[in-house]
Backbone as CSV, one residue per row, in Angstrom:
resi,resn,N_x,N_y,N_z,CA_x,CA_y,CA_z,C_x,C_y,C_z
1,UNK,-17.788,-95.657,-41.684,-17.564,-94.370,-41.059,-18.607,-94.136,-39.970
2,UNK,-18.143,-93.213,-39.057,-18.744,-92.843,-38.034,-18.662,-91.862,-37.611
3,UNK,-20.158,-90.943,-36.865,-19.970,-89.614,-36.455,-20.300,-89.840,-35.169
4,UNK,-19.307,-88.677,-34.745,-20.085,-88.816,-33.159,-19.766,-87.149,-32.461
5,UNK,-20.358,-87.033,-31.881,-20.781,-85.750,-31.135,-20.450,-85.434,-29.638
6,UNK,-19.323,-84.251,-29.701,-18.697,-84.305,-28.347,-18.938,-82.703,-27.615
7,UNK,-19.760,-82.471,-26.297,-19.485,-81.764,-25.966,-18.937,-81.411,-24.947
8,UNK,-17.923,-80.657,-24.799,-16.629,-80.369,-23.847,-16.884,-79.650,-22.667
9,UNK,-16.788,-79.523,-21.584,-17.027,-78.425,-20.758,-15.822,-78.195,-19.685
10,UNK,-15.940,-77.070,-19.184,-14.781,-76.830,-18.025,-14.045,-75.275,-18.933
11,UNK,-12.704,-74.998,-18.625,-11.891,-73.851,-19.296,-12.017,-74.431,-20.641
12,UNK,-12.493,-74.164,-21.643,-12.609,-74.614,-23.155,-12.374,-73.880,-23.805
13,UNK,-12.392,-72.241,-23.422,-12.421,-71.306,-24.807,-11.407,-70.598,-24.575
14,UNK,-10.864,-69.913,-25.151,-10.026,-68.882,-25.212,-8.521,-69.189,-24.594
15,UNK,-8.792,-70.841,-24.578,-7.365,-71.550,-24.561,-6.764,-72.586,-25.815
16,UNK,-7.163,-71.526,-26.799,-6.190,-72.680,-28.301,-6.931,-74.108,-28.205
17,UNK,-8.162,-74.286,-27.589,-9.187,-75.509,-27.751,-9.284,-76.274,-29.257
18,UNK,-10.260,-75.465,-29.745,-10.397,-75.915,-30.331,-9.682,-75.897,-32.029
19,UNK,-8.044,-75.471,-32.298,-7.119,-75.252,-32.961,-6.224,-76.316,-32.347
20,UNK,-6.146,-76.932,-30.856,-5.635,-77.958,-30.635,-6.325,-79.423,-31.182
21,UNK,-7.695,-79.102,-31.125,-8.403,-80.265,-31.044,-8.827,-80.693,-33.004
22,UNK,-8.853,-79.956,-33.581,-8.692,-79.989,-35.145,-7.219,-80.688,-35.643
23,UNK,-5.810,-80.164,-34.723,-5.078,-80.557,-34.939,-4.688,-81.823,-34.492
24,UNK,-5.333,-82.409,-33.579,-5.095,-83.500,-33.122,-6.145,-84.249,-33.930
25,UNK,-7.507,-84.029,-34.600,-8.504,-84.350,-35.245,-7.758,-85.095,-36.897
26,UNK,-7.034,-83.901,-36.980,-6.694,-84.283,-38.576,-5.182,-85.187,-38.157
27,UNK,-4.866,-85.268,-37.331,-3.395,-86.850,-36.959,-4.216,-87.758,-37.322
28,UNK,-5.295,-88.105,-36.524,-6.780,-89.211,-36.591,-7.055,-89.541,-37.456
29,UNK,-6.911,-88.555,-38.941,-8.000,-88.955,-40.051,-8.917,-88.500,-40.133
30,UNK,-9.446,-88.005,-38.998,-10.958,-87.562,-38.835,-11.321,-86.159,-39.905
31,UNK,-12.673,-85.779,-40.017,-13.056,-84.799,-40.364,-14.085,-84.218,-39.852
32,UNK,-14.390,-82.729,-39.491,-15.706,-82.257,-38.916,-15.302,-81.166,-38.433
33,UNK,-15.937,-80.598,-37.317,-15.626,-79.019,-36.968,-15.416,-79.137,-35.325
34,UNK,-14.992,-78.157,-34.615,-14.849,-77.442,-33.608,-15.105,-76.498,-33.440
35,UNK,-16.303,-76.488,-32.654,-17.356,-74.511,-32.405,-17.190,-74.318,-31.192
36,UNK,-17.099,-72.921,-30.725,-17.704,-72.667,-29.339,-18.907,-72.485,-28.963
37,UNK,-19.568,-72.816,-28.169,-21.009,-72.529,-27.857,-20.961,-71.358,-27.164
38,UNK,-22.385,-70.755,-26.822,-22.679,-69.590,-25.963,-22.294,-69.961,-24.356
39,UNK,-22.811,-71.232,-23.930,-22.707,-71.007,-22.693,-20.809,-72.017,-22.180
40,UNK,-19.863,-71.578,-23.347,-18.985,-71.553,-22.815,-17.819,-72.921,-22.850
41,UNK,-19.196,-73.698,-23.907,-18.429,-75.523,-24.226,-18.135,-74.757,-25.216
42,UNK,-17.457,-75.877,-25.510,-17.044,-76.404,-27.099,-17.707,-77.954,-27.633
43,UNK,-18.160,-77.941,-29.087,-18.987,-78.776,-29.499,-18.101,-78.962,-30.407
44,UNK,-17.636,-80.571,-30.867,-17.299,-80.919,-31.520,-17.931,-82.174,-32.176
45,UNK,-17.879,-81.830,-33.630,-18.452,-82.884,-34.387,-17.592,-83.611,-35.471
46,UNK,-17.107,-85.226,-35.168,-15.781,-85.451,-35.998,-16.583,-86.782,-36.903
47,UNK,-16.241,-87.011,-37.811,-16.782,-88.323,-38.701,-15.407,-89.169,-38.867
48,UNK,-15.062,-90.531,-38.931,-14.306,-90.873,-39.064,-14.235,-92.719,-38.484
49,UNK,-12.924,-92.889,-38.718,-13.292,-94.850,-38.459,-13.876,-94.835,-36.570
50,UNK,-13.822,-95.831,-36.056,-14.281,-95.866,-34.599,-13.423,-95.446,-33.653
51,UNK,-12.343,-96.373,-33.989,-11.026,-96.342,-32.960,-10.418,-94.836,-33.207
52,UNK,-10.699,-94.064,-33.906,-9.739,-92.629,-34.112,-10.770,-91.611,-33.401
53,UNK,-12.017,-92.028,-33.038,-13.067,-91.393,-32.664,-12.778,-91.504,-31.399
54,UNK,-12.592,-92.653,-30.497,-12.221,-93.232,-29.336,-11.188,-92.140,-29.054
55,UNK,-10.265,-92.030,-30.134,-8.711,-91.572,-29.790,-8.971,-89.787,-29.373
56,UNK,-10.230,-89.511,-30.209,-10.303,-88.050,-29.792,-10.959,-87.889,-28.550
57,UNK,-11.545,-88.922,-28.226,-12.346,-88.570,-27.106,-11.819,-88.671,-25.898
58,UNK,-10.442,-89.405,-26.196,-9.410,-90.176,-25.148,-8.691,-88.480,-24.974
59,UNK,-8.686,-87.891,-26.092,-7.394,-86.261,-26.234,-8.406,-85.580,-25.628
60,UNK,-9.433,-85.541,-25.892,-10.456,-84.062,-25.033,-10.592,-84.422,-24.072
61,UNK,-11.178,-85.565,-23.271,-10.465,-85.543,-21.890,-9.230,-84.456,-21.020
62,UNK,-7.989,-84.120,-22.116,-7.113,-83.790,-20.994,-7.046,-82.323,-22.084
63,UNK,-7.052,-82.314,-23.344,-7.509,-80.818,-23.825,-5.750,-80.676,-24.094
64,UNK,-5.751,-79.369,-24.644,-4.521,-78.650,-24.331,-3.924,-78.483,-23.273
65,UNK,-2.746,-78.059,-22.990,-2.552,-77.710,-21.699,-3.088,-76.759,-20.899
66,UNK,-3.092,-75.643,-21.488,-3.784,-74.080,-20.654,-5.476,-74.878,-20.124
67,UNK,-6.122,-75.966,-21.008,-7.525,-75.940,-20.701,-7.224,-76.528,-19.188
68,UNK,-8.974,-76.711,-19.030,-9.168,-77.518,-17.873,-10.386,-78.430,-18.163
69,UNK,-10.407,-79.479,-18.318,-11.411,-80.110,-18.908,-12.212,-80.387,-17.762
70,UNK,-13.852,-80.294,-17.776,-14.617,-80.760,-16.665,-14.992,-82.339,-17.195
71,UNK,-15.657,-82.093,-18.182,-16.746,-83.551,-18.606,-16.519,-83.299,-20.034
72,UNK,-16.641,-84.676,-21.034,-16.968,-84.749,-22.306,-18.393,-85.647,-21.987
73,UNK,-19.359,-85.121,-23.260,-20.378,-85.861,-23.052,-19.919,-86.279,-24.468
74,UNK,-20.377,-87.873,-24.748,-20.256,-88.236,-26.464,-21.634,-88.713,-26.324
75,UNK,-22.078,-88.243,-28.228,-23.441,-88.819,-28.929,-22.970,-89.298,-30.169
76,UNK,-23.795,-90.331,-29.580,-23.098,-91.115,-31.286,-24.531,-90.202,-32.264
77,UNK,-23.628,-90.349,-33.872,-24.885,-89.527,-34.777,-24.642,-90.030,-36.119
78,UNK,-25.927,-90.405,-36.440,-25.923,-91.102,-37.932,-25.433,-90.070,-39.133
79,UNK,-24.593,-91.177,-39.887,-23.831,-89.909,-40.929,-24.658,-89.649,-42.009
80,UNK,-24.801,-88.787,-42.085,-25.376,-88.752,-43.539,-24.939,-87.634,-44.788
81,UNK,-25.826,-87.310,-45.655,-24.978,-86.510,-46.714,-24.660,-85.224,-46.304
82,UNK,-25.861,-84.756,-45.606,-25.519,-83.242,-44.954,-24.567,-83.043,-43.949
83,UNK,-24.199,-84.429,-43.401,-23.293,-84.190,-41.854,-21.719,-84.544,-42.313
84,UNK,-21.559,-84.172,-43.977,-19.687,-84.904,-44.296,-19.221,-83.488,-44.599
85,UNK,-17.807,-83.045,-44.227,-16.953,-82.534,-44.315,-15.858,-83.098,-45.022
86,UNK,-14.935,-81.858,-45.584,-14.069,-82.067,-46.404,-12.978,-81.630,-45.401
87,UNK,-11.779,-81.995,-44.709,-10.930,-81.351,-43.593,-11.481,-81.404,-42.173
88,UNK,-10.572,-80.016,-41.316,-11.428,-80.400,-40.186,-11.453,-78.753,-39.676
89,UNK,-12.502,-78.237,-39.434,-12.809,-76.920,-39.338,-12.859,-76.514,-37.581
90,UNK,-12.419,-75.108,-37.672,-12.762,-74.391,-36.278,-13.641,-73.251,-36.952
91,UNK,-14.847,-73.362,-36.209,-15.885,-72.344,-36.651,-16.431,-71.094,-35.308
């Protein structure tokens, strides 16, 4: 397993972001959350095999439709006991 750390920028919020991106998260397999930040990203944190990680990062690229995606930045992040989820959350 693998975590990795995505943050989104461009139109991100208040366009069904991150309720798209959970839903496309849990097709994947994946598990982890989707937050909005203050200054207007969205931070997503998904655990899961490599290639389904790839696959989300390949979907936030183009977002929902209403978004407008500027940049994804990815960090890869070591998993550990505190960083596992059960599902895939919008917080």
């Amino acid at each position: 397993m693998t975590q990795a750390r995505f943050i989104v920028t461009g139109r991100v919020q208040g366009v069904g972001f991150r309720a798209a991106t959970r839903n496309q998260a849990i097709r994947l397999g994946l598990t982890g959350i989707a937050r909005n930040l203050a200054n207007g990203s969205v931070e997503v944190l998904a655990i899961g095999e490599a290639a389904a990680l790839d696959a989300l990062e390949a979907w936030l690229q183009r977002g929902p439709p209403l978004a407008k995606v500027d940049h994804v930045v990815r960090t890869e992040v070591e998993v550990g006991p505190a960083l596992t989820w059960r599902g895939f959350s919008t917080g």
